[in-house]
Residue, then its C-alpha position, 0 to 999 in steps of 0.5 A: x500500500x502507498x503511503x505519504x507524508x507531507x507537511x504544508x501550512x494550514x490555511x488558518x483563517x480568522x475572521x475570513x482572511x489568511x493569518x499571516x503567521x500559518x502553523x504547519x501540518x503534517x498530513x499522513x495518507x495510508x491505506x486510503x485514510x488521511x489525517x493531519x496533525x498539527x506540527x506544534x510551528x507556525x510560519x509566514x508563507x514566505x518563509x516555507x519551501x513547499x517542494x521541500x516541506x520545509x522551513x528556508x533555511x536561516x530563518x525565524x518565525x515570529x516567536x523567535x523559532x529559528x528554521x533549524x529548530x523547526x525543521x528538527x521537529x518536522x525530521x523527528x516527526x517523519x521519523x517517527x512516523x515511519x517507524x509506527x506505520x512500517x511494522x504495521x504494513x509488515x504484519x499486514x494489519x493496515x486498514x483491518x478492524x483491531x475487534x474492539x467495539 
């Protein structure tokens, strides 16, 4: 099965304009469900390379997070991600009911 990962900026809106400062979500597509989560960071736009899914490089959000810090985080969490979701496409349970009710 075809699993991605990809992290982009939520398009948070208040009051039906853009914020400026956009936090970040990773989005986990597998065995035909997606779910996002929210990276803990927020970014202005021009400051995110969206073909890399990543903070530019020698840059700060407006909280005084460097670029470095923040693409720790999304490193650490694709990491993770992949370790819980590759033992569980070798046992073949992906997608199967776990029986509880």
């Amino acid at each position: 099965m075809k699993r991605t990962i990809k992290f982009n900026l939520f398009p948070k809106k208040v009051g039906g304009v853009l914020v400026e400062c956009r936090p970040i979500r990773m989005r986990v597509c597998y065995a035909g469900y997606r779910v996002d989560f929210r990276v803990g960071y927020s970014i202005e736009p021009e400051k995110w390379n969206e073909e890399e899914g990543r903070v530019i490089s020698n840059t700060k959000n407006r909280f005084r997070q460097t670029a470095g810090e923040i693409n720790k985080a999304i490193t650490a969490l694709r990491r993770t991600n992949r370790s819980h979701i590759y033992p569980v496409r070798a046992a073949g349970k992906a997608g199967t009911d776990t029986g509880r009710t």
